[in-house]
C-alpha positions in Angstrom: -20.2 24.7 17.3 -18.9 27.3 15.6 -20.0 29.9 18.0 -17.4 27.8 20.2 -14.7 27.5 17.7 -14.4 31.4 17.6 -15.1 31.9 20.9 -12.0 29.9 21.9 -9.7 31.7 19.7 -9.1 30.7 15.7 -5.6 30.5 16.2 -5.4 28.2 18.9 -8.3 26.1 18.0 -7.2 26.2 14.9 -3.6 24.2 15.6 -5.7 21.5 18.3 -7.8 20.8 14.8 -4.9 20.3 12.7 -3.6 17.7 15.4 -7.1 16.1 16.2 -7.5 15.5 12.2 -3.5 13.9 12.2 -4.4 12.0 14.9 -7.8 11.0 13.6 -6.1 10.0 10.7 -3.7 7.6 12.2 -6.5 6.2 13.9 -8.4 5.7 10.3 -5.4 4.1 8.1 -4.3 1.8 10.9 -0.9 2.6 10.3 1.9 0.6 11.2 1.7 -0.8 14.7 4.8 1.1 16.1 5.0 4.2 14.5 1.3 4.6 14.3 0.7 4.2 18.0 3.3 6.8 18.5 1.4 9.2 15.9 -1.7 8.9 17.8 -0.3 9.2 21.0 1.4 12.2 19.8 -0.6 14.0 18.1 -3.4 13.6 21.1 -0.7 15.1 23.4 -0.3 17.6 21.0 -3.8 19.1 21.1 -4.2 18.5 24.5 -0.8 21.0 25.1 -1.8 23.6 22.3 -5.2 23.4 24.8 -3.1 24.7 28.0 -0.6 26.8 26.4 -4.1 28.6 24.5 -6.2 28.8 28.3 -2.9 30.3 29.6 -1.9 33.0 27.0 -5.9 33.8 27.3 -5.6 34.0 31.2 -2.8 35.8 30.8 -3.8 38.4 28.8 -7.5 39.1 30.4 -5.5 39.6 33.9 -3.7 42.0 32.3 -6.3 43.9 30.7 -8.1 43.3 34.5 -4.9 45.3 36.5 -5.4 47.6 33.7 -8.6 47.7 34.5 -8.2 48.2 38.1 -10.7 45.2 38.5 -14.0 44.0 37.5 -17.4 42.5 38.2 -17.2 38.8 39.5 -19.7 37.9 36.8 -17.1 39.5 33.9 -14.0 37.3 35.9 -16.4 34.4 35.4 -17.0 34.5 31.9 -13.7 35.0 31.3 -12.8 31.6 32.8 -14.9 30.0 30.9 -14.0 31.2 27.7 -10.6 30.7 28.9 -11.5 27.0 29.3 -12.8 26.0 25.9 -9.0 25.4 24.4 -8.1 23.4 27.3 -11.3 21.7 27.1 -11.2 20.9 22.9 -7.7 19.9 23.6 -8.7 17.5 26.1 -11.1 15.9 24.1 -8.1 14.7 21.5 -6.3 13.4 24.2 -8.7 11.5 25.7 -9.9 10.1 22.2 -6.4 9.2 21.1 -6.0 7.1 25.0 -9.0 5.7 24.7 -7.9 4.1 21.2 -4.7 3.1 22.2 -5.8 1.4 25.3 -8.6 -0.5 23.4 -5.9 -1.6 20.6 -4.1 -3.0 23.4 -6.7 -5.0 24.5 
């Protein structure tokens, strides 16, 4: 897990913890109805947006350093897509967490 964690980039996964853990604990003191399902919902939206901004700044720069380059393997590009993907991917897992609650509180 932590071989993921670093992969992914410290800095970005860093910021979707901080907003999994707020939104986690919303979800554990049952905070007010209102303003708590706004915190969740929030908060899940959060991480799932520090996800995409983190896969894009990571595409970003790996094209770059590819043009640089003047082009690469396709097994290189690969790997680089999916370590682009593990923000995006950590990200989406707090969002989909935080719906999932919502819509079962509904209920």
């Amino acid at each position: 897990m932590i071989e993921i964690f670093q992969m992914g980039g410290p800095l970005f996964m860093s910021l979707i913890s901080i907003a999994q853990i707020v939104m986690f604990l919303g979800i554990v003191l049952d905070l007010s109805a209102k303003k708590g399902r706004h915190l969740i919902k929030e908060a899940g939206l959060l991480a799932l947006a520090l996800g995409v901004l983190g896969q894009l700044i990571g595409l970003f720069e790996a094209f770059k350093a590819i043009e640089a380059m003047g082009g690469v393997s396709a097994a290189m590009l690969a790997g680089g897509l999916k370590v682009s993907s593990v923000t995006t991917i950590y990200g989406l897992i707090g969002y989909i967490i935080s719906k999932v609650y919502l819509l079962a509180r509904k209920a």
